[in-house]
Structures are given as C-alpha cells and as structure tokens.
N, CA, C and O atoms as CSV, one atom per row, in Angstrom:
chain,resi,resn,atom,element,x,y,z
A,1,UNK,N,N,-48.477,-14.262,-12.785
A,1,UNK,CA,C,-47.051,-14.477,-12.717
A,1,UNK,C,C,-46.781,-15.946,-12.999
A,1,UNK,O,O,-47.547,-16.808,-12.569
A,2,UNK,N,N,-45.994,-16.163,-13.522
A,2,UNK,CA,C,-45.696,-17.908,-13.994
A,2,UNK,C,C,-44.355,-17.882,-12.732
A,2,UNK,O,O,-43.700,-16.978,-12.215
A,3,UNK,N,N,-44.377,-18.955,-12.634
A,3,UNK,CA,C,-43.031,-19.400,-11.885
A,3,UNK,C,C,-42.553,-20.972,-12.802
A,3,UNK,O,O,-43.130,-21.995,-13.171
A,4,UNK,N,N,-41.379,-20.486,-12.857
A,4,UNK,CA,C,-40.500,-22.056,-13.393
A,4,UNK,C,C,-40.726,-23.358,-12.481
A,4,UNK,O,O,-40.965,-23.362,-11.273
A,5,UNK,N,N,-40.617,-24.274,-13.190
A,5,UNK,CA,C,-40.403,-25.476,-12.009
A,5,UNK,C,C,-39.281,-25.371,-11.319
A,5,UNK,O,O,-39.144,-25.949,-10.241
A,6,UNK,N,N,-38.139,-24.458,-11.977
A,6,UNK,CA,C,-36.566,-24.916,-10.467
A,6,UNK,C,C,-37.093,-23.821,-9.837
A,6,UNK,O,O,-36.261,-23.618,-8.953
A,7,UNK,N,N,-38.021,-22.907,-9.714
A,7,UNK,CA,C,-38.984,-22.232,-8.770
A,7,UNK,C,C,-38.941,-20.225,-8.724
A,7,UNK,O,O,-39.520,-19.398,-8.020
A,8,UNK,N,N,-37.695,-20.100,-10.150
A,8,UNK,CA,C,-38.263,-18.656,-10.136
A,8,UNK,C,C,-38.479,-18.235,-10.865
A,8,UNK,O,O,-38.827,-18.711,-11.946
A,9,UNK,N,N,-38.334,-16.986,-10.505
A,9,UNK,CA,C,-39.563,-16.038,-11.585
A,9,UNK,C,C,-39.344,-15.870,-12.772
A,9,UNK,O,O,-38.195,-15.612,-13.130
A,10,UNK,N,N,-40.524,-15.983,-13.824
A,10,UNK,CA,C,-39.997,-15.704,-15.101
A,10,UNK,C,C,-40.559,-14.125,-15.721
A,10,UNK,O,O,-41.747,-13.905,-15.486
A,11,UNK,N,N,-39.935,-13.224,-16.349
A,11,UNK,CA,C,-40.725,-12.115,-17.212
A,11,UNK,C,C,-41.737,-12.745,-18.286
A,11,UNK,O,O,-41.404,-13.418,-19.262
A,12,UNK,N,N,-42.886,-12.433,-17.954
A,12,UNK,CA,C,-44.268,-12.513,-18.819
A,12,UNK,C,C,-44.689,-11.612,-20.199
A,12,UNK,O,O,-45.177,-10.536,-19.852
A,13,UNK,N,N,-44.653,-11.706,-21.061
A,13,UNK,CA,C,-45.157,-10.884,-22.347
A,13,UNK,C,C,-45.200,-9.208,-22.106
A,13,UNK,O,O,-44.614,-8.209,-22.521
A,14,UNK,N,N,-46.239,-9.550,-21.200
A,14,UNK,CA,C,-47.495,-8.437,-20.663
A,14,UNK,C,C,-46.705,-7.763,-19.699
A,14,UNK,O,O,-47.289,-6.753,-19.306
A,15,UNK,N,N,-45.394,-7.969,-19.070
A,15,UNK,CA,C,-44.887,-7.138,-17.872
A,15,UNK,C,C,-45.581,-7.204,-16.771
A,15,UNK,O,O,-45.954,-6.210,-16.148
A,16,UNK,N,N,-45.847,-8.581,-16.392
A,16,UNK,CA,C,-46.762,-8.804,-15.383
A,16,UNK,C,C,-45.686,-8.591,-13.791
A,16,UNK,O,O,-44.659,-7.914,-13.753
A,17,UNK,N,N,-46.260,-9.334,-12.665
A,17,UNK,CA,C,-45.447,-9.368,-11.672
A,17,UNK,C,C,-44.474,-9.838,-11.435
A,17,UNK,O,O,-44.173,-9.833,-10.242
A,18,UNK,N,N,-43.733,-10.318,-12.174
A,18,UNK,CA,C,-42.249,-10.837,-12.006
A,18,UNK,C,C,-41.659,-9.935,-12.829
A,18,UNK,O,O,-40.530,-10.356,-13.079
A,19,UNK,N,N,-41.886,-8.786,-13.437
A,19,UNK,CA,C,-40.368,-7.901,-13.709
A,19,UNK,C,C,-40.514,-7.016,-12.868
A,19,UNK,O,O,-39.513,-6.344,-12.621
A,20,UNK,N,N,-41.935,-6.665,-12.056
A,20,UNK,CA,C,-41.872,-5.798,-10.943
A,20,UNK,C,C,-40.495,-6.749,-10.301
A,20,UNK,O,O,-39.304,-6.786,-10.609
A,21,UNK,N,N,-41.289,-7.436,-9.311
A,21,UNK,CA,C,-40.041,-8.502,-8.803
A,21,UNK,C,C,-38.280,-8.268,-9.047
A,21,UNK,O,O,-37.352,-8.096,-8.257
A,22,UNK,N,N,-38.361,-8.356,-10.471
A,22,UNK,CA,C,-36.863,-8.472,-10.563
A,22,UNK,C,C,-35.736,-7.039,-10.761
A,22,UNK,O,O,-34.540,-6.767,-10.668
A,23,UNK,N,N,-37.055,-6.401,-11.090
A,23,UNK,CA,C,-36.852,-4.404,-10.442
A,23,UNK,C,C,-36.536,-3.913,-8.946
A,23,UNK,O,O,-35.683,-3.090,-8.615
A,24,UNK,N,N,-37.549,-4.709,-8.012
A,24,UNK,CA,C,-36.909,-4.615,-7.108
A,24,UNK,C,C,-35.929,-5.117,-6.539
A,24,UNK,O,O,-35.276,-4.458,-5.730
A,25,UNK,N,N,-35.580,-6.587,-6.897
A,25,UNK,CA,C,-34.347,-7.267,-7.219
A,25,UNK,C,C,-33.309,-6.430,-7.038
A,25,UNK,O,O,-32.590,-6.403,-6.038
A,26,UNK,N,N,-33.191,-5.529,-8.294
A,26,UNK,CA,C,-32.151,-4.589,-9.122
A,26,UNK,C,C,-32.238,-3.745,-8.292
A,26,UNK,O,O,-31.139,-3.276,-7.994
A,27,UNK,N,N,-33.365,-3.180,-7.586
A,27,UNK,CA,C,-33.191,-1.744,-6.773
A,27,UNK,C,C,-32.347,-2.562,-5.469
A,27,UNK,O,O,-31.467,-1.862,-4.968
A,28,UNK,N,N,-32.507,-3.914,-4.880
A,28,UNK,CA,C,-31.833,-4.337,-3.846
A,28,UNK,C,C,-30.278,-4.422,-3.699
A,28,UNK,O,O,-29.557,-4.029,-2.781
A,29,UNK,N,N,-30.009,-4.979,-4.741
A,29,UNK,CA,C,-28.501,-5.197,-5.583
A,29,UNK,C,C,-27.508,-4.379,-5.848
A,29,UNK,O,O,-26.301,-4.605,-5.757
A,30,UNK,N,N,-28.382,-2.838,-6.381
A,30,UNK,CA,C,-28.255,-1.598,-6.448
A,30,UNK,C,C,-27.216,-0.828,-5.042
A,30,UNK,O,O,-26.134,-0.286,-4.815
A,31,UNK,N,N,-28.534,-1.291,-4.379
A,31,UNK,CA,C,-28.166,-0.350,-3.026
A,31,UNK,C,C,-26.646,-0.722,-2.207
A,31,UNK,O,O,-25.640,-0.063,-1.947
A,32,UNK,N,N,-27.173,-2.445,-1.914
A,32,UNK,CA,C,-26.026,-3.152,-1.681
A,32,UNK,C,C,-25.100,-2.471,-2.250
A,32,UNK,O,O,-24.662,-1.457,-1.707
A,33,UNK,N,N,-24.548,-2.994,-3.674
A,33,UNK,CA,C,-23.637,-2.321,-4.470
A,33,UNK,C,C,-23.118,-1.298,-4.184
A,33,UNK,O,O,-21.914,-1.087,-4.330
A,34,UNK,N,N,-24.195,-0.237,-3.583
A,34,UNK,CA,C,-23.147,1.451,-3.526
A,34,UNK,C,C,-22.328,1.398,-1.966
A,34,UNK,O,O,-21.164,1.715,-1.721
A,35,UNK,N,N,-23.609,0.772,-0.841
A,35,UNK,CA,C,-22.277,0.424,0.232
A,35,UNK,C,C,-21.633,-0.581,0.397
A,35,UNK,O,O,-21.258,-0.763,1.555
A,36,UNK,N,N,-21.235,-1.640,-0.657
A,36,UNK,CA,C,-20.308,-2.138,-0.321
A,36,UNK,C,C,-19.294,-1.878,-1.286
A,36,UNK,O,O,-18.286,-2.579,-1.210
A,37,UNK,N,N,-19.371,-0.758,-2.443
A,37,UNK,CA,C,-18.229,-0.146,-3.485
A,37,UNK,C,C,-17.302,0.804,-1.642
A,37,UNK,O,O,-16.150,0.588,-1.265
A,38,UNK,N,N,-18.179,1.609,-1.051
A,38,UNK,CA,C,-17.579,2.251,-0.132
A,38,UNK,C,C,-16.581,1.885,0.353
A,38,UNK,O,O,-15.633,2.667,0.422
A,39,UNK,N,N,-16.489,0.656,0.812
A,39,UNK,CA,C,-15.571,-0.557,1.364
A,39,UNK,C,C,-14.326,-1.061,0.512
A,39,UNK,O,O,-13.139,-0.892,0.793
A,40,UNK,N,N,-14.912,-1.783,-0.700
A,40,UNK,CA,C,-14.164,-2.169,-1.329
A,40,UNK,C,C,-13.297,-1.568,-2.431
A,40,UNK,O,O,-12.263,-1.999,-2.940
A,41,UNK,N,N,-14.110,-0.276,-2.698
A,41,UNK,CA,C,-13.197,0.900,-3.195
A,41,UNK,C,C,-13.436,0.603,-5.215
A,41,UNK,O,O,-13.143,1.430,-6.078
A,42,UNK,N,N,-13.822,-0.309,-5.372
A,42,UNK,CA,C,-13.958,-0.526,-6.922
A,42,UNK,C,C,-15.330,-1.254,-7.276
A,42,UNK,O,O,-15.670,-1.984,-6.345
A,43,UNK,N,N,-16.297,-1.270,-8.444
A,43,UNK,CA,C,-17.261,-1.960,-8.202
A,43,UNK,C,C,-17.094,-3.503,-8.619
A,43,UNK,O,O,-17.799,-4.485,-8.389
A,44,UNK,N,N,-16.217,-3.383,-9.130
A,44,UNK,CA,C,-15.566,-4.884,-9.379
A,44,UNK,C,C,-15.614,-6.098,-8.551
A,44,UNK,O,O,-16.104,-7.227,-8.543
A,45,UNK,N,N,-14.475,-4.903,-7.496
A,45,UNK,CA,C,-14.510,-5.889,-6.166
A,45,UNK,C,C,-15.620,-6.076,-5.720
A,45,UNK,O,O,-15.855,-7.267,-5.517
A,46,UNK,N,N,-16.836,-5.033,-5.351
A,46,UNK,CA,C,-17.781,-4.840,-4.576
A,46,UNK,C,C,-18.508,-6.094,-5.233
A,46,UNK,O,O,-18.465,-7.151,-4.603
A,47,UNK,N,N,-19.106,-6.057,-6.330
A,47,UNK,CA,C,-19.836,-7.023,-6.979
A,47,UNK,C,C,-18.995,-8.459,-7.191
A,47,UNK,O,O,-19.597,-9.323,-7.830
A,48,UNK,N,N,-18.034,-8.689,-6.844
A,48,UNK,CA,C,-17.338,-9.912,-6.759
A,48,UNK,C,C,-17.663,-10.720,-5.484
A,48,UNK,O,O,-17.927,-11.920,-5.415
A,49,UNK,N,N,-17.586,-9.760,-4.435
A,49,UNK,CA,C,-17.603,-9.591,-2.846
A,49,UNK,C,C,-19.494,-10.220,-2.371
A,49,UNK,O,O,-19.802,-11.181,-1.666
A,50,UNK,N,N,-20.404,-9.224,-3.090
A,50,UNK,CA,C,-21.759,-8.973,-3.151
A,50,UNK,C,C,-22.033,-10.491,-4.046
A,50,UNK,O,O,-22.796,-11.301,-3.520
A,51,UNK,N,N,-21.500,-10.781,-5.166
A,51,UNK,CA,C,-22.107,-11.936,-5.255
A,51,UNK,C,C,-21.504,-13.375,-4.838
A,51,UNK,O,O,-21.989,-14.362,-5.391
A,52,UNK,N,N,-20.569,-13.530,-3.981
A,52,UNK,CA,C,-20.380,-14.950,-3.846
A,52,UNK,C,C,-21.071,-14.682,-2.246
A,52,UNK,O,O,-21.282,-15.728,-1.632
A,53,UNK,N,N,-21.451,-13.344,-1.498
A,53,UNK,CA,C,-22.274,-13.403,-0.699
A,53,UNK,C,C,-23.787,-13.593,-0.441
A,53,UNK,O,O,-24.516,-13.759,0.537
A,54,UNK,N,N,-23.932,-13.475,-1.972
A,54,UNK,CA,C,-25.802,-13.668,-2.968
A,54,UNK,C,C,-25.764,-15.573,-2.818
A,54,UNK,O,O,-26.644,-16.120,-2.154
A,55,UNK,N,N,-24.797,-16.306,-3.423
A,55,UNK,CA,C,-24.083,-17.665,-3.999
A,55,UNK,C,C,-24.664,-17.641,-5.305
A,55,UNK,O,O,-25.305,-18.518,-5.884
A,56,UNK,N,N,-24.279,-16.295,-5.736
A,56,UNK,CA,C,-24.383,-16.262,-7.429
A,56,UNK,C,C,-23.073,-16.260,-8.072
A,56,UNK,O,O,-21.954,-16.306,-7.561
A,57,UNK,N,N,-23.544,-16.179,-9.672
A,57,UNK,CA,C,-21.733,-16.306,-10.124
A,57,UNK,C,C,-21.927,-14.555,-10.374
A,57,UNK,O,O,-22.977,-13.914,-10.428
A,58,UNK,N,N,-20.077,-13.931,-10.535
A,58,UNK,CA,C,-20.558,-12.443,-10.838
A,58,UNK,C,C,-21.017,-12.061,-12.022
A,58,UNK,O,O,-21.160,-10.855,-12.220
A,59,UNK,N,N,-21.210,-12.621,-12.630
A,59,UNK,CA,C,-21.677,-12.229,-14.114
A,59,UNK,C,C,-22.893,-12.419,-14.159
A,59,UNK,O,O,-23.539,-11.797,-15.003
A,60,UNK,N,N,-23.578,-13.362,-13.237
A,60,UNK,CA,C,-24.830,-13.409,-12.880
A,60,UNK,C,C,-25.414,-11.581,-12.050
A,60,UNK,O,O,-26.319,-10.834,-12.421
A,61,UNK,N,N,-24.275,-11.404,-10.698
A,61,UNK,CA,C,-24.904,-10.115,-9.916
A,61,UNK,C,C,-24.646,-8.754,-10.892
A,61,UNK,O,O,-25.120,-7.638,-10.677
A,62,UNK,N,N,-23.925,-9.071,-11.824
A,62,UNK,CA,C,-23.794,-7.742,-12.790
A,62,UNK,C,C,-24.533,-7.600,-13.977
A,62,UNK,O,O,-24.217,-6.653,-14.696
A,63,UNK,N,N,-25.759,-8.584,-14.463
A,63,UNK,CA,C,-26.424,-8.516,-14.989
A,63,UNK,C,C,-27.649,-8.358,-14.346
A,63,UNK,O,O,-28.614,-8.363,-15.111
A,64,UNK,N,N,-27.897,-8.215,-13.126
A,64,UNK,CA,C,-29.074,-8.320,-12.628
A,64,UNK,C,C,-28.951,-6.638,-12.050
A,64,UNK,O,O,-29.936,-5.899,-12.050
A,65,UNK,N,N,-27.512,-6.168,-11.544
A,65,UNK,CA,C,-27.246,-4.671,-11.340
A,65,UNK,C,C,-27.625,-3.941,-12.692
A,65,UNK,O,O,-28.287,-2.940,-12.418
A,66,UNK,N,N,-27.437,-4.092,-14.083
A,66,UNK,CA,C,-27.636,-3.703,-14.967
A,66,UNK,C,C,-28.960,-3.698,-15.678
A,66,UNK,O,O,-29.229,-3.016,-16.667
A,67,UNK,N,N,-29.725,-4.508,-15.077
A,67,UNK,CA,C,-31.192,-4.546,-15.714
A,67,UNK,C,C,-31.264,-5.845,-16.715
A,67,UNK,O,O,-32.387,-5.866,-17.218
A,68,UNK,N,N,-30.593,-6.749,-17.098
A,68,UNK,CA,C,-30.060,-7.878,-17.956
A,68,UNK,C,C,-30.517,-9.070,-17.753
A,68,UNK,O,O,-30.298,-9.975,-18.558
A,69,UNK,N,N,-31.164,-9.227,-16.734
A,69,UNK,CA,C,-31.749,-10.542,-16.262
A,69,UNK,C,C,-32.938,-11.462,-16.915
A,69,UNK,O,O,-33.879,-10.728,-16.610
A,70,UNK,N,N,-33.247,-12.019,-17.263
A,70,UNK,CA,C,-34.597,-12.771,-18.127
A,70,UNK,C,C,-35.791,-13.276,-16.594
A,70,UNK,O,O,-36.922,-12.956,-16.230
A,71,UNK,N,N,-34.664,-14.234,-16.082
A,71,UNK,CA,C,-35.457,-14.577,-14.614
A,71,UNK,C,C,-34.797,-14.570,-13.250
A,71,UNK,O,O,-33.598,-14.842,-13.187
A,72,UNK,N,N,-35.259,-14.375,-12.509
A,72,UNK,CA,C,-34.779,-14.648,-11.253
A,72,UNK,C,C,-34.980,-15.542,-10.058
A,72,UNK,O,O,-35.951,-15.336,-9.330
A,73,UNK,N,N,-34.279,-16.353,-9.844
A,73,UNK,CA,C,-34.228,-17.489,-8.952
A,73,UNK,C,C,-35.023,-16.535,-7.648
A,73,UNK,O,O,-34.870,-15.316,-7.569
A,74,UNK,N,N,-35.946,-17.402,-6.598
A,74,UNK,CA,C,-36.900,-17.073,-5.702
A,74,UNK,C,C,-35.157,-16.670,-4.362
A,74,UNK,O,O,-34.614,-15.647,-3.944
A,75,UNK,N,N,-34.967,-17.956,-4.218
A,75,UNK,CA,C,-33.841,-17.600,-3.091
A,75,UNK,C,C,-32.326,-16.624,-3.542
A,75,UNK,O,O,-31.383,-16.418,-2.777
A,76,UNK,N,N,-32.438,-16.146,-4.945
A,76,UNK,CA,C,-31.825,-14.462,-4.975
A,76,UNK,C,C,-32.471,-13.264,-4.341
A,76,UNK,O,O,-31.824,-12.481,-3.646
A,77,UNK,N,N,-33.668,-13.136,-4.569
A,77,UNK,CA,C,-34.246,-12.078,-4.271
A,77,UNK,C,C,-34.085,-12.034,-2.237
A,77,UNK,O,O,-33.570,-11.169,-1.529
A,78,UNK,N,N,-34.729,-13.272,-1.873
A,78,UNK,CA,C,-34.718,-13.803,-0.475
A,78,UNK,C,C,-33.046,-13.309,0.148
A,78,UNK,O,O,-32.928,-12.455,1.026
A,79,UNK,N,N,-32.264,-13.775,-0.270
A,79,UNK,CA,C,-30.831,-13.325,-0.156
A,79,UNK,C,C,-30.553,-11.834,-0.340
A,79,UNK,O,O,-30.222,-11.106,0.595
A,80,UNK,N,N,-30.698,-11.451,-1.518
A,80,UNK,CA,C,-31.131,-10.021,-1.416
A,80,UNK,C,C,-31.597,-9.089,-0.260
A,80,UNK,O,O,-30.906,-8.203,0.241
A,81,UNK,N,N,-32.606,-9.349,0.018
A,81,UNK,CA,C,-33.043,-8.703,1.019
A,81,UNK,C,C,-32.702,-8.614,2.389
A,81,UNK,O,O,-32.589,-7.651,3.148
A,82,UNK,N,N,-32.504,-10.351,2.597
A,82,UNK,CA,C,-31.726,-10.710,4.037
A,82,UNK,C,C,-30.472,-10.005,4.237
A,82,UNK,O,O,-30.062,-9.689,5.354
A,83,UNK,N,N,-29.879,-9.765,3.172
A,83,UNK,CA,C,-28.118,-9.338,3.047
A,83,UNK,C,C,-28.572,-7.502,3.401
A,83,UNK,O,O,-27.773,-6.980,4.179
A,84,UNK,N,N,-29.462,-6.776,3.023
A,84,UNK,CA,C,-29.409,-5.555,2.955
A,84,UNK,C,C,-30.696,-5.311,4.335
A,84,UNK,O,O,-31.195,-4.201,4.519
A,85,UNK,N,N,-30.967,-6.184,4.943
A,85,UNK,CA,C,-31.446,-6.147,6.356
A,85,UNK,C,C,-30.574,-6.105,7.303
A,85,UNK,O,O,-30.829,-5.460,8.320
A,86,UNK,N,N,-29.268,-6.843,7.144
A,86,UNK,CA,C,-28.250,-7.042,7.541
A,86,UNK,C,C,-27.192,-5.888,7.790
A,86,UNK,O,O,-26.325,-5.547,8.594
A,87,UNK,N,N,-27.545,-5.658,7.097
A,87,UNK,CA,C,-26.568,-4.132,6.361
A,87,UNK,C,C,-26.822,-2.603,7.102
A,87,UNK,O,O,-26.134,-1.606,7.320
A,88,UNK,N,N,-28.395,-3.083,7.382
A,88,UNK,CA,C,-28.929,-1.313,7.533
A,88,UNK,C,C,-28.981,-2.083,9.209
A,88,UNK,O,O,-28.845,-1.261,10.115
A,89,UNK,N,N,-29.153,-3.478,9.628
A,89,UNK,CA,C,-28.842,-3.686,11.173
A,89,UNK,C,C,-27.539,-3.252,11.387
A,89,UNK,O,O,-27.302,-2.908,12.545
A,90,UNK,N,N,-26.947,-3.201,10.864
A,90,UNK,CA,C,-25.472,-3.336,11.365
A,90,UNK,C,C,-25.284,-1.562,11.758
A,90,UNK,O,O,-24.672,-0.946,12.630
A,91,UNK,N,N,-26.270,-1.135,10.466
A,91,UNK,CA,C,-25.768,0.402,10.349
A,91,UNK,C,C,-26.358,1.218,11.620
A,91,UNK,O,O,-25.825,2.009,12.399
A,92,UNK,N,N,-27.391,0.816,11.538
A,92,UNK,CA,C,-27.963,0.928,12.756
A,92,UNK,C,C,-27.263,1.036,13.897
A,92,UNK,O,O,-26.891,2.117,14.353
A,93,UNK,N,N,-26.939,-0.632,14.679
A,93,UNK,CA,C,-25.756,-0.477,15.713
A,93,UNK,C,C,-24.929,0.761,15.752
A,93,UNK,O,O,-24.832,1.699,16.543
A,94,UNK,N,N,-24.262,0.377,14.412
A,94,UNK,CA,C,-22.892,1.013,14.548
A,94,UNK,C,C,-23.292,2.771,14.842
A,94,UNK,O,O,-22.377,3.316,15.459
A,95,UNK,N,N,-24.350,3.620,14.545
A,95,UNK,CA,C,-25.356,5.067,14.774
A,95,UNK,C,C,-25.248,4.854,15.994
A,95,UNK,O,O,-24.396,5.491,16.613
A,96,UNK,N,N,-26.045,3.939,16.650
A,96,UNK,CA,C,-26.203,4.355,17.763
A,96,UNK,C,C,-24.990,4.317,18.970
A,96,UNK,O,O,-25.028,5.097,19.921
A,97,UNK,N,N,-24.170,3.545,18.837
A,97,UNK,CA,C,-23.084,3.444,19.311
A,97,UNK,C,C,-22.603,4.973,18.731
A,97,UNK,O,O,-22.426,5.845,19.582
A,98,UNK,N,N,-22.416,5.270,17.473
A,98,UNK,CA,C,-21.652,6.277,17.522
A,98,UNK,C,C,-22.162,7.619,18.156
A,98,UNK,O,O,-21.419,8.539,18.497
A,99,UNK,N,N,-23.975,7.605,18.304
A,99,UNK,CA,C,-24.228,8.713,19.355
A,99,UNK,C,C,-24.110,8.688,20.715
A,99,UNK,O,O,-24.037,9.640,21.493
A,100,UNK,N,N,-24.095,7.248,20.980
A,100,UNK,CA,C,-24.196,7.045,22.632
A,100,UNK,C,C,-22.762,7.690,22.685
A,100,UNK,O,O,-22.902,8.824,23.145
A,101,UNK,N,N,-21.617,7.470,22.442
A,101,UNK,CA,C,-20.271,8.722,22.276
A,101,UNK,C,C,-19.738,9.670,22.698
A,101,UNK,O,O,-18.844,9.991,23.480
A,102,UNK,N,N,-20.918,10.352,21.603
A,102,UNK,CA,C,-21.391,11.754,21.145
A,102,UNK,C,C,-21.770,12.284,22.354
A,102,UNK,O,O,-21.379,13.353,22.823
A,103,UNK,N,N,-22.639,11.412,22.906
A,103,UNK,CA,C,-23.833,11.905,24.104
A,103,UNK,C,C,-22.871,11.917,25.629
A,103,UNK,O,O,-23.217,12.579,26.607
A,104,UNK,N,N,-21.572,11.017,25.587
A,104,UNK,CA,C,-20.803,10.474,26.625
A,104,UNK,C,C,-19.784,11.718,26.730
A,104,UNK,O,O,-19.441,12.212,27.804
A,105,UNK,N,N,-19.265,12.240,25.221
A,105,UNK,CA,C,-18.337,12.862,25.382
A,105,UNK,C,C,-18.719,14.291,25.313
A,105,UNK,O,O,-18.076,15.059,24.597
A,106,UNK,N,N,-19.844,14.737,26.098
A,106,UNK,CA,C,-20.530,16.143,26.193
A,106,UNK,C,C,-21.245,16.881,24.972
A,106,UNK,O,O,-21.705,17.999,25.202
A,107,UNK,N,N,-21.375,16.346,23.694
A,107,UNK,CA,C,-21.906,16.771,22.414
A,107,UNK,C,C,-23.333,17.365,23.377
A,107,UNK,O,O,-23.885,16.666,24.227
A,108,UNK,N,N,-23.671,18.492,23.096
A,108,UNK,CA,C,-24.974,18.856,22.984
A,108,UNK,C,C,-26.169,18.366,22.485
A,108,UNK,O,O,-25.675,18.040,21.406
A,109,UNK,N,N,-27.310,18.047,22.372
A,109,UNK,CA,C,-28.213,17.351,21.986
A,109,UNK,C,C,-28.233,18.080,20.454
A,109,UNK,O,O,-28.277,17.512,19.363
A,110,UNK,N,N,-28.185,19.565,20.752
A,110,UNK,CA,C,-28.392,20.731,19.530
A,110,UNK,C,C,-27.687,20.245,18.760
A,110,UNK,O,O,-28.266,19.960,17.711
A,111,UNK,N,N,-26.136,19.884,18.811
A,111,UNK,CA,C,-25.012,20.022,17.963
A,111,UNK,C,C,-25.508,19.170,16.755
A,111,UNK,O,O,-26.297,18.230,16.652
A,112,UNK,N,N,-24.703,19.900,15.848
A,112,UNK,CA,C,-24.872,19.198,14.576
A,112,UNK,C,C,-24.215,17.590,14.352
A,112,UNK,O,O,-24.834,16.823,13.614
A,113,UNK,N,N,-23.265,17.248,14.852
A,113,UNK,CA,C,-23.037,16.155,14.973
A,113,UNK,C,C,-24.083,15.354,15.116
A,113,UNK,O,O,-24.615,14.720,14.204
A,114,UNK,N,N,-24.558,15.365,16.806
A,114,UNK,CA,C,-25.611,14.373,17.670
A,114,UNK,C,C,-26.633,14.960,15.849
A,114,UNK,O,O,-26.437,14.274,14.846
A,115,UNK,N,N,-27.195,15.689,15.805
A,115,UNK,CA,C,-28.362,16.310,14.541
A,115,UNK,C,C,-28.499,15.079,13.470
A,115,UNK,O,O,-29.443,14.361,13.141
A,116,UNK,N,N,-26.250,15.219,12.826
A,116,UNK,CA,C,-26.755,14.067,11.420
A,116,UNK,C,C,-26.704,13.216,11.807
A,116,UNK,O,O,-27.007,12.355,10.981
A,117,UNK,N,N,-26.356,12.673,13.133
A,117,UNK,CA,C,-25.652,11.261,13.618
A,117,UNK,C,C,-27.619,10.802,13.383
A,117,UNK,O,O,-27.948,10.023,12.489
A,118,UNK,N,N,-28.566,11.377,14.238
A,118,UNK,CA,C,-30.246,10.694,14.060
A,118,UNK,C,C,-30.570,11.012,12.788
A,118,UNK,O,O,-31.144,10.156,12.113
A,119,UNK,N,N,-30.408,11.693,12.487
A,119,UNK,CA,C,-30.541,11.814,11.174
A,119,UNK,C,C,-30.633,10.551,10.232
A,119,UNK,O,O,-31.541,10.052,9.567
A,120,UNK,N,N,-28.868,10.147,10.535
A,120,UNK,CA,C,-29.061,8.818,9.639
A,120,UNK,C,C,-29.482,7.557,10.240
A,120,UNK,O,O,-29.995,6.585,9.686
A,121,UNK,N,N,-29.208,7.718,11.352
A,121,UNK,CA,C,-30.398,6.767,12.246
A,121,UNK,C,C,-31.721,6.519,11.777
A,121,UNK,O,O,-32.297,5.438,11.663
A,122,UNK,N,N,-32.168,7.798,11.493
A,122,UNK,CA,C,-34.032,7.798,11.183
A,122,UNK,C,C,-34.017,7.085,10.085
A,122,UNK,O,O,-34.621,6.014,10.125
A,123,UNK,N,N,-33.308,7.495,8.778
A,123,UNK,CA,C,-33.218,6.862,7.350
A,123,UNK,C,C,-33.370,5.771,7.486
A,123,UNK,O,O,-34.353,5.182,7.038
A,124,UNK,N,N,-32.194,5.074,8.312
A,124,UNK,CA,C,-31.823,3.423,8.240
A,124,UNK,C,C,-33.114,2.858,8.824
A,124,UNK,O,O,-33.624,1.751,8.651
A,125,UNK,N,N,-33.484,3.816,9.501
A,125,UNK,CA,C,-34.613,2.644,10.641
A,125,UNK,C,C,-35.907,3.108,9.887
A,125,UNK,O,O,-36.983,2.954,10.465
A,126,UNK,N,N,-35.875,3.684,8.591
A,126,UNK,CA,C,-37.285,3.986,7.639
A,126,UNK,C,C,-37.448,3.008,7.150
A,126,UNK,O,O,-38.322,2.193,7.445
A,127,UNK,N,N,-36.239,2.869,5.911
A,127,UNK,CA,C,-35.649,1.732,5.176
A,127,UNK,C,C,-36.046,0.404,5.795
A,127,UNK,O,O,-37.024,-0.227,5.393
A,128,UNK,N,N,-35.188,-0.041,6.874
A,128,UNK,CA,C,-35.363,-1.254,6.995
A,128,UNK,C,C,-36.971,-1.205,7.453
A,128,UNK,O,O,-37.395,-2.242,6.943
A,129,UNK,N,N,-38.342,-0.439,8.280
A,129,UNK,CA,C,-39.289,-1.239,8.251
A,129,UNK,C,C,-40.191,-0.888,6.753
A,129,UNK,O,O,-41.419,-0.973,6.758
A,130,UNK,N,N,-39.516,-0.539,5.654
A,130,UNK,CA,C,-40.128,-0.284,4.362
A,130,UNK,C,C,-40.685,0.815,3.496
A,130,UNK,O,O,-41.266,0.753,2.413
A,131,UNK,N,N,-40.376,1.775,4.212
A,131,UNK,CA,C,-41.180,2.912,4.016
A,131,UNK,C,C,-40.223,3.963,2.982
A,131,UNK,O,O,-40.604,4.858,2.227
A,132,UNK,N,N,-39.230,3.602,3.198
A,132,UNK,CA,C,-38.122,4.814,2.755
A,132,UNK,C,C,-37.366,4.104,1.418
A,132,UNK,O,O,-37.282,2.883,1.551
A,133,UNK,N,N,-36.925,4.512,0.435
A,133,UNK,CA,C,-36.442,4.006,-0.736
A,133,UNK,C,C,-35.557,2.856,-0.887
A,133,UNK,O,O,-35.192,2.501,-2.007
C-alpha cells in the first residue's frame, strides 16, 4: 500500500490495499447515507448533512458514495467509522429504551413487537462489534 505524504491512501496499479480501504470507505458512507436520507428525507440533504459532519466538501462525500474517489485521506475513513459507531450507539439506546416500554407497558415477551424490537437490537449490536454487514 503506498500512502501519500499529506498521509492517505492512494489506489495502486495492482488493486492493492488501499482500494480495499476506500470500498470500505464507500460501504461506510453508504450506510450512513441510507439512515440519515431517513431523516432528512432527500439524499441531497442527507449527503450535505453527512459531509460537513465527515469535514469534507459535498462533492467530495458524493464521489466517494459513488465509487469516484482516486484517494482517501486516513482521518475520512477514521471519521467514517466514528460517525457510524455513533449511529448504531445511539440506535442501540434508543431499542432498548424502546423495549424497556414495551416490557413496562405489559407487552408479552412472545409478542411480536418485544420479537422485532431484539431483533433489531441483535443487528445493531452485530454491526457495531463487526461481524454483521
């Protein structure tokens, strides 16, 4: 893998380890992207929103969503990840709060509610220690 002197990654001839890198980049950016379109309702906004929260420009986070990138700065990817750790913590909380609820306001353990409520609990808590997509 070569690294630049302002310190990131560059794509190599050969498809060495820095377009892995900037794939997963794109798969990070990606994800971000779909929950924070949820929110913001357009991907415009979302990726406007998503990158001055990266401290990229957007034409920078929409080329890197698109596959368009040549290199990628070390503290994008770092940001990247921190931001969508962030994301699946939060989601987290906000699950379990919404079963503790569930569990308060007589839901059955059976019920389908309490069911998808861990459900997406389990996902988030795959995800964030690495295992899940």
């Amino acid at each position: 893998m070569r690294v630049h002197k302002s310190g990131s990654f560059e794509h190599q001839r050969d498809g060495g380890m820095s377009s892995a890198t900037i794939e997963q980049a794109r798969t990070l950016a990606r994800d971000l992207e779909r929950r924070e379109r949820s929110r913001a309702g357009s991907v415009d906004a979302a990726r406007t929103a998503l990158a001055r929260r990266a401290g990229v420009s957007p034409s920078t986070w929409r080329n890197l969503a698109l596959g368009r990138l040549k290199r990628l700065d070390a503290f994008v990817r770092d940001r990247l990840q921190a931001m969508l750790v962030r994301e699946l913590e939060a989601e987290i909380a906000r699950l379990t709060h919404e079963l503790e609820i569930a569990r308060q306001g007589g839901d059955h353990l059976a019920s389908q509610h309490v069911s998808e409520i861990e459900a997406h609990l389990a996902a988030a808590r795959t995800i964030l220690r690495g295992e899940g997509p």
